[in-house]
C-alpha positions in Angstrom: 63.8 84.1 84.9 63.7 87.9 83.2 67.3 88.5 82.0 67.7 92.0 83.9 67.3 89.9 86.9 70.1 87.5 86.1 71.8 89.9 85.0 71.8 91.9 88.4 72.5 88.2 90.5 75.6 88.2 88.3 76.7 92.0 88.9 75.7 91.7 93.0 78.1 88.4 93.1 81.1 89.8 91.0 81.0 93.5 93.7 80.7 90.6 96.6 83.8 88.8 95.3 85.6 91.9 94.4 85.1 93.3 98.0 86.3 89.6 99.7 89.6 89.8 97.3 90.3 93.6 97.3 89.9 93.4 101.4 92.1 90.2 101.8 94.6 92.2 99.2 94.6 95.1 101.5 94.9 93.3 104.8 97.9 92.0 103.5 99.5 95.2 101.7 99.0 96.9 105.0 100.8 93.6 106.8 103.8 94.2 104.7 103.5 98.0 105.2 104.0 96.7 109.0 106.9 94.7 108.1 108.3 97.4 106.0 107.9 100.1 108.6 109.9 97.8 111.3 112.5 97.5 108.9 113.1 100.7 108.0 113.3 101.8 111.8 115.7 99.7 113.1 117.7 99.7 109.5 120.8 101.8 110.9 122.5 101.3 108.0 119.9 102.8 105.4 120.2 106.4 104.8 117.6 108.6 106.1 116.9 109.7 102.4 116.4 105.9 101.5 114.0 105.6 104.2 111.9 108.5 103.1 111.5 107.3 99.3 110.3 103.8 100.9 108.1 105.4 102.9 106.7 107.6 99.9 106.5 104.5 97.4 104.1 103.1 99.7 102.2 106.2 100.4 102.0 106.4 96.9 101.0 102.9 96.6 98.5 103.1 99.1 96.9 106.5 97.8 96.5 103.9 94.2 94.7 101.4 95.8 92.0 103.7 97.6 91.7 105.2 94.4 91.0 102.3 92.3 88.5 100.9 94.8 86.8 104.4 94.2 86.9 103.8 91.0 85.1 100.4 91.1 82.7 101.0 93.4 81.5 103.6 91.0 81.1 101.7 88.1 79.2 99.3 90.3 76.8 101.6 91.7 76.7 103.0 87.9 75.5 99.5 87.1 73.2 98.8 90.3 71.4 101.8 89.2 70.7 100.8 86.0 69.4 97.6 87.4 68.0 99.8 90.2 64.1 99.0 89.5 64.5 94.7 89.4 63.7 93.0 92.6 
């Protein structure tokens, strides 16, 4: 088996089991995102200004974790492209 094909098996099964982990990961960031939103509404206790940094951490949060999967999925396509040409 040419290498460059090997090679590209190897890349296509890493972006497959990055995309299964990085969606579970999100499913359950946005589950405690839920959770945390719940809280913080019927928290009568926590200041309103409390409540708005919690709410800004995980905007914040959030806005990282679209980023980095930007960020990998451009490195793979950098690497599917140079791999572009093997069937």
């Amino acid at each position: 088996m040419d290498q460059k094909v090997l090679f590209k098996q190897m890349i296509d099964f890493h972006k497959a089991t990055f995309d299964n982990s990085f969606n579970a990961m999100t499913t359950l960031q946005e589950q405690g995102e839920k959770m945390v939103g719940i809280f913080l509404d019927q928290a009568a206790w926590l200041p309103e200004e409390g409540k708005k940094i919690i709410r800004e951490w995980t905007d914040t949060y959030k806005k990282g974790r679209i980023e980095f999967r930007k960020n990998v999925e451009t490195q793979f396509e950098k690497v599917e492209n140079y791999f572009g040409g093997v069937s």
